[in-house]
C-alpha angles and dihedrals in degrees: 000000000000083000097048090053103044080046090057092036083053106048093046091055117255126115118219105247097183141000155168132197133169139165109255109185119311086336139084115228121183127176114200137192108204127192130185137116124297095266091057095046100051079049096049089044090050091044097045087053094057096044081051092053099043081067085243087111142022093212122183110197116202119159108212143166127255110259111258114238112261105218081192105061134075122208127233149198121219122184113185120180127163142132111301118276146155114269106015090127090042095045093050099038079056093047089066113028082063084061100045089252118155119223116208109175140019138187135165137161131174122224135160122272125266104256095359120048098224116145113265129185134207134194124175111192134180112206131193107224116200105238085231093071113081094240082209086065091039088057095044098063094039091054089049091044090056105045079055087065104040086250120155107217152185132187121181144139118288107247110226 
């Protein structure tokens, strides 16, 4: 599948400037930026449609911008793990929204643990931190928000 559609992608003319895929399920789920000239867009549009209606593909088209850089924002790096329960995602997204933090990316995933089988949860954010909030202070409550959930956490800055 990943190797049909960057054909296509390809032969049309983008380039994939950014991507994510990842196995859901029993499902493939990819989420793609593509870039390219006016020409190779309408093509791969036309092109992605009929690989959609041919029942190969479930293809959602929406024609969007590239994020501006923020200069004042720093990115970080959250690693949350902890034993499996009902509203971790809801409770950190809160977290930081509260505090004007963007969050950029999110993944999770839940497992069994190693020896003993409990379920364990896992969730990897990158956050964008506004340069007017003390990190040292940042670090401090989420620390403390997270000790308050039985969540075991790291924040740090994201390495280029």
């Amino acid at each position: 599948m990943v190797h049909e559609l960057t054909r296509v992608i390809s032969d049309c003319g983008g380039n994939i400037t950014e991507s994510r895929m990842a196995a859901l399920g029993t499902e493939f789920a990819m989420l793609l930026l593509v870039s390219g000239n006016w020409h190779a867009l309408a093509k791969l549009e036309s092109e992605l449609a009929r690989l959609s209606g041919n029942g190969t593909f479930n293809v959602q088209l929406k024609r969007t911008e590239l994020r501006p850089s923020r200069t004042d924002m720093l990115p970080y790096s959250i690693d949350v793990v902890s034993l499996d329960q009902s509203g971790i995602v809801s409770g950190l997204s809160g977290f930081f929204a509260s505090r004007d933090i963007d969050i950029a990316e999110v993944s999770t995933r839940s497992y069994p643990a190693a020896h003993t089988g409990a379920p364990m949860f896992s969730v990897q954010m990158i956050v964008n931190v506004p340069s007017r909030i003390p990190v040292a202070h940042l670090r401090e409550e989420f620390m403390d928000y997270c000790d308050s959930l039985n969540l075991d956490a790291i924040l740090e800055p994201v390495k280029s």
